[in-house]
Structures are given as C-alpha cells and as structure tokens.
PLY file of the C-alpha trace (Angstrom):
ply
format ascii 1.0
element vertex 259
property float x
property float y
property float z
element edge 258
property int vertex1
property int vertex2
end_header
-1.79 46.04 4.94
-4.11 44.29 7.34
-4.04 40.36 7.60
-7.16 38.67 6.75
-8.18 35.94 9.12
-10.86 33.18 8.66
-12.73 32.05 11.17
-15.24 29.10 10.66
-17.43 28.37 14.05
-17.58 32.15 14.53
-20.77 32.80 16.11
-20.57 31.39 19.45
-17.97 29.54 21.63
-14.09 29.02 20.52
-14.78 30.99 17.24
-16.27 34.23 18.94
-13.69 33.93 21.24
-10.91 34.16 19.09
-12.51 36.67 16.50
-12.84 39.09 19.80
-8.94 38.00 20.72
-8.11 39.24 17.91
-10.11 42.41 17.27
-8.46 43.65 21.01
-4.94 42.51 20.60
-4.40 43.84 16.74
-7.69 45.48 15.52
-5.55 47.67 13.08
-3.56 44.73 11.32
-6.56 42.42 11.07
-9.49 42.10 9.12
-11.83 39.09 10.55
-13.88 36.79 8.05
-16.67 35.27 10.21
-18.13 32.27 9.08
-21.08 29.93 10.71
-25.00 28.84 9.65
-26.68 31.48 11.74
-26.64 35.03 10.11
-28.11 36.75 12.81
-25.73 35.52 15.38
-22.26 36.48 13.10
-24.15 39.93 13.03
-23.76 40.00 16.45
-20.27 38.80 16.79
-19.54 41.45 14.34
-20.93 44.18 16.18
-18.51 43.38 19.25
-15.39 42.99 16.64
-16.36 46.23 15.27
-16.59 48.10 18.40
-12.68 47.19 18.88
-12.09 48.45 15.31
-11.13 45.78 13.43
-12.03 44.88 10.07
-14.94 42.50 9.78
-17.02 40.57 7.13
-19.51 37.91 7.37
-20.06 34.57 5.21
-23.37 32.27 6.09
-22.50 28.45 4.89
-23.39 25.31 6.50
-19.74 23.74 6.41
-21.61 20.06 6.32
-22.49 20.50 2.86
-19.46 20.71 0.14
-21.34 22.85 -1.96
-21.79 25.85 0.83
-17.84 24.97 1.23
-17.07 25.22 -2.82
-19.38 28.79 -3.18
-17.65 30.43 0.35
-14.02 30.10 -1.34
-15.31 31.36 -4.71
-16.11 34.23 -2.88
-13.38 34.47 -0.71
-11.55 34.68 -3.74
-13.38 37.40 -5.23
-12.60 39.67 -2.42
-9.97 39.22 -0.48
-6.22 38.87 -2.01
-4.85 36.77 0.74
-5.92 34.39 3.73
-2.79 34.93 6.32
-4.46 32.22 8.39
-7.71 30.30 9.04
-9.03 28.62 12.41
-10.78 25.71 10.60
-13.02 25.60 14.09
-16.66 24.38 12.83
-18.22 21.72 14.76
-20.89 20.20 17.02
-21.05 17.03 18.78
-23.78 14.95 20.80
-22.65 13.32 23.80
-24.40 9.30 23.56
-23.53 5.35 23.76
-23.16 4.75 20.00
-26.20 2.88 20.04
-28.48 5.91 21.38
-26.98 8.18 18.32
-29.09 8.84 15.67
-27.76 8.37 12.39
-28.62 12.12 11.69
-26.62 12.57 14.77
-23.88 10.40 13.62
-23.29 11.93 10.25
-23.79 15.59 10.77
-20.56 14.82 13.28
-18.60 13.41 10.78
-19.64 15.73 7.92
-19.34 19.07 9.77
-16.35 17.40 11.75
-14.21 15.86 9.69
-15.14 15.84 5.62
-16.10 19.87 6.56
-12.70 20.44 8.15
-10.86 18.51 5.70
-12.50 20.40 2.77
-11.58 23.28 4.27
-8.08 22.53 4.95
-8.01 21.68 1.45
-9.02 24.56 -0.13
-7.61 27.65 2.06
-4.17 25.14 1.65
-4.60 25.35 -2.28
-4.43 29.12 -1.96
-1.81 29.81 0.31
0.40 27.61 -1.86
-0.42 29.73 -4.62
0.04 33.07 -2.45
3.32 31.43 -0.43
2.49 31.76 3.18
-0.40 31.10 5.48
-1.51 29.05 8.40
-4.11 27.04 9.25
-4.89 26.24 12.90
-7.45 23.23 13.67
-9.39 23.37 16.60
-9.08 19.63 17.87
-9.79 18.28 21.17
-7.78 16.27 23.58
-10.43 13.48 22.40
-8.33 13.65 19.42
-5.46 11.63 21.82
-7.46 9.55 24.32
-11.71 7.69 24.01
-14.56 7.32 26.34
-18.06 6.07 26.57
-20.25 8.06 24.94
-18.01 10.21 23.07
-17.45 7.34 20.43
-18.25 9.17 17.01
-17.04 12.33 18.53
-13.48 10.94 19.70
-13.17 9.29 16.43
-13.70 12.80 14.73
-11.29 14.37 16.45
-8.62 11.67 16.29
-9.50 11.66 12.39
-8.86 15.53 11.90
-5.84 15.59 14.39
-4.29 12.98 12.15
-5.69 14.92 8.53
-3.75 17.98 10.27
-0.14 16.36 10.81
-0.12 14.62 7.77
-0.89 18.26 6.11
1.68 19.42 7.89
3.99 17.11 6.13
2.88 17.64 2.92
2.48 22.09 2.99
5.64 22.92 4.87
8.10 22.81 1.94
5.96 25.99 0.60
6.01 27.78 3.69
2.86 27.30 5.35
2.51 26.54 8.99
0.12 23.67 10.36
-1.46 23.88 13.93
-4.29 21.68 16.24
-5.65 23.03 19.59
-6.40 20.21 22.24
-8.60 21.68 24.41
-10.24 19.71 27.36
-13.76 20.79 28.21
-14.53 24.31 28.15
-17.49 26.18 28.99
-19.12 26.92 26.08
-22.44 26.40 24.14
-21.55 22.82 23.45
-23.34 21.84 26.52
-26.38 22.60 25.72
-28.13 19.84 27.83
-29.74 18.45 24.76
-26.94 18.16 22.98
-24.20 16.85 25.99
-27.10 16.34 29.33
-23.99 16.60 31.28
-23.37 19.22 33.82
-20.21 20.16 33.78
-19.79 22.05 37.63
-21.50 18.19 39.43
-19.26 15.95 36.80
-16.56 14.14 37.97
-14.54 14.22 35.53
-10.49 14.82 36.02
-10.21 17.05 33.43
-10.58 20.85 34.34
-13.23 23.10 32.58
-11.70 26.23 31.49
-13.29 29.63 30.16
-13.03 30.01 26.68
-11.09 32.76 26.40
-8.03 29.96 27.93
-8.64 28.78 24.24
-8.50 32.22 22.39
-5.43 33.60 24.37
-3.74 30.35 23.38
-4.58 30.46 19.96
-3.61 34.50 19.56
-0.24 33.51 21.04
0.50 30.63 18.61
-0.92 32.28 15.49
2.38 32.56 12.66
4.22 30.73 14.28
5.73 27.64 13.90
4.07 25.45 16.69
2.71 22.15 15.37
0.28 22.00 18.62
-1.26 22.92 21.58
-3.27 21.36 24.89
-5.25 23.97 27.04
-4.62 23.53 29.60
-0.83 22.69 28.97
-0.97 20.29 31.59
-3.57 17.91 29.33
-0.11 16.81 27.33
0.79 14.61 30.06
-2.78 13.06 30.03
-2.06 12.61 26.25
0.94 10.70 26.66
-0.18 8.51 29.49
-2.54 7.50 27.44
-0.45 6.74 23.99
1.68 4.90 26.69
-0.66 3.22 28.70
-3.91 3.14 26.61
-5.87 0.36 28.29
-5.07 1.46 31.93
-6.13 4.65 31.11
-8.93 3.76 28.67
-10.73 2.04 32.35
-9.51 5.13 34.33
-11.39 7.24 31.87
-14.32 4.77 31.80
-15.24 5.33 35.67
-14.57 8.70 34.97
-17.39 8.92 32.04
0 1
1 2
2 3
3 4
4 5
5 6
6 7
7 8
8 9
9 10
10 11
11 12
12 13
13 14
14 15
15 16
16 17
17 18
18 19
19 20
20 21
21 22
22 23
23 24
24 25
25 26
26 27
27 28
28 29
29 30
30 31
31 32
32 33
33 34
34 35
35 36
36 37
37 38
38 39
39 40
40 41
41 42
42 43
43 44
44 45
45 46
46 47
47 48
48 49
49 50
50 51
51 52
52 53
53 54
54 55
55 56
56 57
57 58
58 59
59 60
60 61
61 62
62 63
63 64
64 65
65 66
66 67
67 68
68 69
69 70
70 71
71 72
72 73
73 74
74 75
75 76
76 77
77 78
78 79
79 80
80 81
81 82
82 83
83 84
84 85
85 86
86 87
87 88
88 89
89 90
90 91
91 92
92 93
93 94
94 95
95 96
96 97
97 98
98 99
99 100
100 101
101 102
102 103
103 104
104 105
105 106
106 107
107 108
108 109
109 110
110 111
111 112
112 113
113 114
114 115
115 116
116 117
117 118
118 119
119 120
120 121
121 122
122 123
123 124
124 125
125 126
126 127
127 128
128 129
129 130
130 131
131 132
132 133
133 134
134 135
135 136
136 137
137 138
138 139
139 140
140 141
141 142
142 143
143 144
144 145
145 146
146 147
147 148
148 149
149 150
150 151
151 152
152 153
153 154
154 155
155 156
156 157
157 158
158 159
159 160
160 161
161 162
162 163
163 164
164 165
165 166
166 167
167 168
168 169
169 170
170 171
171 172
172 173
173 174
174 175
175 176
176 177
177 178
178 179
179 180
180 181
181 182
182 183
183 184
184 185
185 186
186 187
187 188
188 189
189 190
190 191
191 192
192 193
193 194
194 195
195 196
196 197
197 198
198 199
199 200
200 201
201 202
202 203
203 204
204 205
205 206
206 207
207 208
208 209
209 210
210 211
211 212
212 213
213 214
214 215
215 216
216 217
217 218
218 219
219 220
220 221
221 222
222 223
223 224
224 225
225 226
226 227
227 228
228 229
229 230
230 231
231 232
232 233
233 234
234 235
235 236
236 237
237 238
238 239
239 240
240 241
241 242
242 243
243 244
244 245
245 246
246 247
247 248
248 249
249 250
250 251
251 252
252 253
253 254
254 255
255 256
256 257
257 258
C-alpha cells in the first residue's frame, strides 16, 4: 500500500522540490497530496509528479485562514485512510526594518507562518495519534536559531515554530510519531522575488552559502521516517547555530555588518 504524503507549500520552491524528490526516488510507494493557494500552479507540479508515476492529488487552501485549514482535513479525511507524513512547509516572508513592514505584511507572516503551521501540526498530529504512526517534518530556517536586521518578524516566526516543533516532539513521541525541523540557510528559490526580499542573493555578502533547492529536498527524502529531531542544510550551518546560542551578542553584530 502506497504512503500518502502531505505537502503544504507545494507549488513552487522547497515544496515542489520535495514532491518531485519523492515522485523519482519511490513513485510506486507514494501517493503525493499537494497543497498551496494557486490551483493552476499545483496543476503543474502535478503534471511533473505524474510523469515519474507517482500518485498525486491536489488541495487549494490559503493556510492563513483556519477555516481553509479546518475544511482541507475534513477532506483529507474523507479520502485518504492515513497521512504517513506531512512537510508542514507553507510560508512567505518580506525582507524589511520592522518599521517599513506593513501590518498586512506583518500578520500574513505570522498567520501563514506560525498560527498556519501550528494548526497544521495540530491537526495531521490528532490523526496520526488516532492511526499510531506518522511524521511531521517542519520546514524551519536557520533564522529559527540566530536574528538580523530586517528579518525581525520573520526570525521571530521561525524561532516560534522551531520551538512549537520540539515541544511537539515531547508531547507525540510516546504514541509513536516522529517530529522533524529543516534549517535551511538561503536557498535559491522564489522567495526572492525582489519585491518581496530586494536582495540579490549572487552580489550579497552574506556568510551564509546559497544552495539549490534540491540540497533541501535530498535532505528531507533522506530523513523522512526516521527518527532525526533536525536538520541544517548545509550541515555545516549547526556550528553557526551554536556560536550563536553561545555567543549571541558577538555574533548578533557579526551578523549585523553582514545584513
């Protein structure tokens, strides 16, 4: 029986990505459940999953507003017996001094970022307790471990939802369910659209190395059922993770110049 896989985020960047990962590696044991706002692009996506001859269905909800949230696991339920694991991946991001965000800006982070994720989380959680295995993989960020100028609601998204994830962790292991975040550093995706980031990644100066998304996607396929709490892409980001938790206002001004 094929495993079915949820993907939130799945028309473009991390969440194509890793729908295609998966359709090549295993299109026999998987069937993909796409989900993101634009229909039109998860058609697409589907397509290319399809050619590899995998399994595929589609779900349009805006995973900002609960209700979309509540009506795509009513459905979920309807049709498919099982989820064997979910990327909780939605997101977007705008990169600005706080003071420069809107407040649109601000709260579509937070609500597609964090109280989407959480929801999430919460609900495909509820049902693999119920089924007895499962595992949920959040895409995080190494902003989830270290802050700059101009990522301020962003960082503090990611921090929240790396923190949401371990203390799920605690509380969903005793029933067999495995909890997972992804710290990625930049990669070259859709998120820089220049009116959403204005930052270009090949003239920035940043230390961190920007790496093709499929970095991300092979990581992810290689952790998926396991037990592996998490993940920085590249692996050498965990040192830049713990300089900072050791060190955080040396490297907070390092970062600064950096930014």
């Amino acid at each position: 029986m094929s495993k079915n896989l949820l993907i939130t985020g799945a028309s473009s960047g991390i969440g194509k990505a890793v729908a295609l990962e998966f359709a090549k590696r295993e299109a026999a044991k998987n069937h993909l459940i796409l989900v993101a706002r634009n229909q039109a692009k998860l058609e697409k996506v589907a397509k290319e999953v399809k050619a590899f001859g995998a399994g595929v269905s589609t779900f349009t909800a805006d995973l900002g507003k609960k209700e979309d949230i509540a009506k795509l696991f009513t459905d979920l339920e309807k049709k498919f017996p099982t989820l064997d694991l979910v990327l909780n991946n939605a997101g977007l991001g705008y990169v600005k001094e706080a003071i420069s965000l809107s407040d649109d800006e601000s709260e579509q982070i937070i609500d597609v970022k964090v109280k989407g994720m959480m929801l999430v989380a919460k609900k495909a959680a509820a049902r693999m307790v119920k089924q007895g295995h499962g595992h949920i993989i959040f895409t995080s960020s190494i902003a989830g471990y270290i802050y700059l100028p101009s990522w301020s609601v962003y960082c503090a998204s990611k921090w929240g939802i790396t923190t949401f994830a371990n203390v799920l962790r605690q509380e969903v292991t005793k029933y067999g369910i495995q909890i997972s975040t992804v710290h990625p550093g930049p990669v070259q995706t859709e998120f820089w659209d220049p009116q959403k980031a204005n930052i270009d990644l090949k003239k920035s100066k940043s230390s961190l190395p920007v790496i093709p998304v499929e970095d991300v996607s092979k990581a992810i396929y290689e952790i998926a059922y396991t037990d592996t709490e998490r993940i920085f892409c590249p692996p050498k980001l965990k040192s830049t993770a713990e300089l900072f938790r050791l060190f955080p206002n040396y490297m907070a001004k390092i970062f600064a110049k950096l930014a």
